[in-house]
N, C-alpha and C positions, 0 to 999 in steps of 0.2 A: 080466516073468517072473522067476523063481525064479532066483537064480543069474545074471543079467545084468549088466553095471557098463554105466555112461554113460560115454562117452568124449569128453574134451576138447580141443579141436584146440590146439596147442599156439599156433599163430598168432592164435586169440581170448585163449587166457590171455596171449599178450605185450601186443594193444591193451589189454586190462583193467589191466595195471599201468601202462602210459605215462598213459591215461587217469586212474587216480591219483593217481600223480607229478604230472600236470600240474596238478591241483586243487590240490595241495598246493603246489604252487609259487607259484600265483598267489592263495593265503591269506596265503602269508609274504610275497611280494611288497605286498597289500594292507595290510597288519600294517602292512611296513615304513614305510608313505605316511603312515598314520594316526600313527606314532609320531613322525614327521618333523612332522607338524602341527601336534600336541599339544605339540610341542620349541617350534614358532616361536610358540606360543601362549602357552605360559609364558614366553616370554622379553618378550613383549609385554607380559602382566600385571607380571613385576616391573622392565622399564623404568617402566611407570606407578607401579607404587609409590616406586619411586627417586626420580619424578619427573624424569626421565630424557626421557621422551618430549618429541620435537620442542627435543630438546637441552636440553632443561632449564630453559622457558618460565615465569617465575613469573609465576602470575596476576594478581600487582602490578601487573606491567610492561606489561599490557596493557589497562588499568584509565585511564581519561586523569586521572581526578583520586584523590587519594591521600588517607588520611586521613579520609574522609569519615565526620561521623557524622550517621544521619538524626533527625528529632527524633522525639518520641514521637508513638505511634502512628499514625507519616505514611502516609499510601495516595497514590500514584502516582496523577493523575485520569486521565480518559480524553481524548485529545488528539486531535484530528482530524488524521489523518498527513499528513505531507507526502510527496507524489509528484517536485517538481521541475517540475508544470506548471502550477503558481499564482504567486503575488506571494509570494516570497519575506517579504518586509517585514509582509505582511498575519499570514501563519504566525507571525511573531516576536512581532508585536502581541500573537497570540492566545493565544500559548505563555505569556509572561509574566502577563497578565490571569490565566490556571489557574493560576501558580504565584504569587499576589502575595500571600500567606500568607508565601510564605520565598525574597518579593526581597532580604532580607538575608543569606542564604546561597549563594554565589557559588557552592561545590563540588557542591552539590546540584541548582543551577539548570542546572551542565556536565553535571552525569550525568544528568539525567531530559531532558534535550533530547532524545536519543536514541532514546526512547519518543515521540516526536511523530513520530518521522520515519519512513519506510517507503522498501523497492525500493533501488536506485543510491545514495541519498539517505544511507540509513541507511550503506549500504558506504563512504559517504563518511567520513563519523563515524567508523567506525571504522579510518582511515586517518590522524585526525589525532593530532597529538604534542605532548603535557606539554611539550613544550619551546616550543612557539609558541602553546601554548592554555593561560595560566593566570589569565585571568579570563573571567567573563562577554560583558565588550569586545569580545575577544581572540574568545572563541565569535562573536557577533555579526557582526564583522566580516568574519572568515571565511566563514562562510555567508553572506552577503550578497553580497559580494562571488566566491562560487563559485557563486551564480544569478542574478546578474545581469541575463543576457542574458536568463532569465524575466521581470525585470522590464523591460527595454527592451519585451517584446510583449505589454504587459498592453493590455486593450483600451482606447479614448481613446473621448471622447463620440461623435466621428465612427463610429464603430463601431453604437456603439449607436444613433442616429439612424439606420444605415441597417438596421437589422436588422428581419424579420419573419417573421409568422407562416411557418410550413413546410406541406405538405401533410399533411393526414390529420392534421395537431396541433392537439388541442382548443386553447382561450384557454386554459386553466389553466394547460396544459404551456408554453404561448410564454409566458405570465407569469413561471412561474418560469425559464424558460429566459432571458430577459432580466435578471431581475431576478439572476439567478447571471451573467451576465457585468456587469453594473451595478457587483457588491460589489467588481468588480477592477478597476476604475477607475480611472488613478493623476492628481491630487489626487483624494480619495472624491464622491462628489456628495455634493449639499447635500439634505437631505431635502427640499426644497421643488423640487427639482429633477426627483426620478426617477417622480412622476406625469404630471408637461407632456410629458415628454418620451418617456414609454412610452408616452401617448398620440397623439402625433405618429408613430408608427410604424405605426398602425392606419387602417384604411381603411373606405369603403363606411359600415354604419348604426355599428358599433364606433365610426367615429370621431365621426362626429355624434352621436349620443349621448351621450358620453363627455364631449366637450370641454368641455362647460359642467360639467361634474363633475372638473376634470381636479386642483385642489386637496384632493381628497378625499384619503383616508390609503390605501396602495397595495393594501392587503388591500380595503378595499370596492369599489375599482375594477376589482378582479378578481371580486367577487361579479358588480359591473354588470355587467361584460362574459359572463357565464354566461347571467346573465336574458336578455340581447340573443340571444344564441346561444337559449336556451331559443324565443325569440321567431320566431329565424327557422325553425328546425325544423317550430316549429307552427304555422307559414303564417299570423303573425297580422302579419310583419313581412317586406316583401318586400326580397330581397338585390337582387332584380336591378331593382330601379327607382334603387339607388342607382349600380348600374352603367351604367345609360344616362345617367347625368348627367355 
């Protein structure tokens, strides 16, 4: 109506301005954090550029060999890592072979070591010190000597003699599953050795079969043994006549 005012209770116009203030308080309060942030952040960045951070770490220093120059157009090969649960000795064979291109560069053969290795293994590496490691030897020995006790449990022929198939494991899978604890064998077998004697693990028509082939080269002994499988599946070659004998 004409002539009316609205009237304001003076107790909502006081909550409306506390309610204010308080926004206002808790923006410069936010401000404040974010400034404080942004403070610890640049101080981080130009420690880093001072080089500053973590006390002033030259990358030298943490580098085992110094000086290194690679030769032309070197590529790093690909190395089958080391875990820590093989033959220590077998990994250093294998290392050296991929690097005998530049067995005559000593610094190169300490720093790409590093690249073979993986897990614990690698934390090891980099644990050790230009002061006790400054040749290849010196590498060598070290490692060897820090897995060891890998090589004390590498598996012995008696092992492998007693070893067989598993359940539900085709012949392909126990071929190669023997033939990977064979390669760790410490003295290695003799190639004329690891057909007689993967055959001698086998049983029932596998082995009769086999035995008169047992000279054959370890790949086609593994084919045989497929065919015999093939054999028994399709009931032209019965398993259990070999078991009642």
């Amino acid at each position: 109506m004409a002539g009316t005012s609205t009237h304001i209770p003076a107790e909502s116009g006081m909550n409306h301005e506390k309610n204010r203030d308080s926004e206002v308080l808790h923006r410069v309060s936010m401000n404040k954090k974010l400034e404080e942030r942004f403070a610890k952040l640049e101080e981080i960045i130009r420690a880093m550029q001072a080089g500053n951070i973590y006390g002033g770490i030259d990358a030298r220093d943490l580098s085992l060999v110094t000086d290194l120059v690679t030769p032309p157009k070197f590529k790093i090969p690909e190395f089958e890592k080391y875990d820590g649960t093989t033959c220590p000795l077998t990994h250093l064979t294998m290392y050296c072979r991929r690097m005998t291109p530049y067995l005559e560069n000593e610094k190169l053969l300490i720093h790409c070591f590093q690249d073979s290795l993986s897990g614990s293994v690698a934390q090891w590496y980099t644990q050790l010190s230009r002061v006790n490691i400054k040749t290849c030897q010196d590498l060598s020995k070290a490692f060897l000597e820090q897995y060891k006790h890998v090589t004390d449990m590498v598996p012995s022929r008696i092992v492998l003699q007693d070893m067989e198939p598993r359940s539900k494991e085709s012949f392909r899978q126990y071929a190669r599953r023997w033939r990977d604890v064979a390669a760790q064998v410490q003295p290695p077998l003799l190639e004329s050795e690891v057909t007689p004697m993967f055959v001698e693990t086998l049983t029932g028509p596998f082995y009769d079969h086999m035995l008169n082939h047992a000279t054959k080269d370890f790949a086609d002994m593994v084919l045989n043994g497929e065919f015999i499988l093939a054999a028994i599946r399709s009931g032209r070659l019965k398993e259990e006549e070999y078991d009642e004998q």
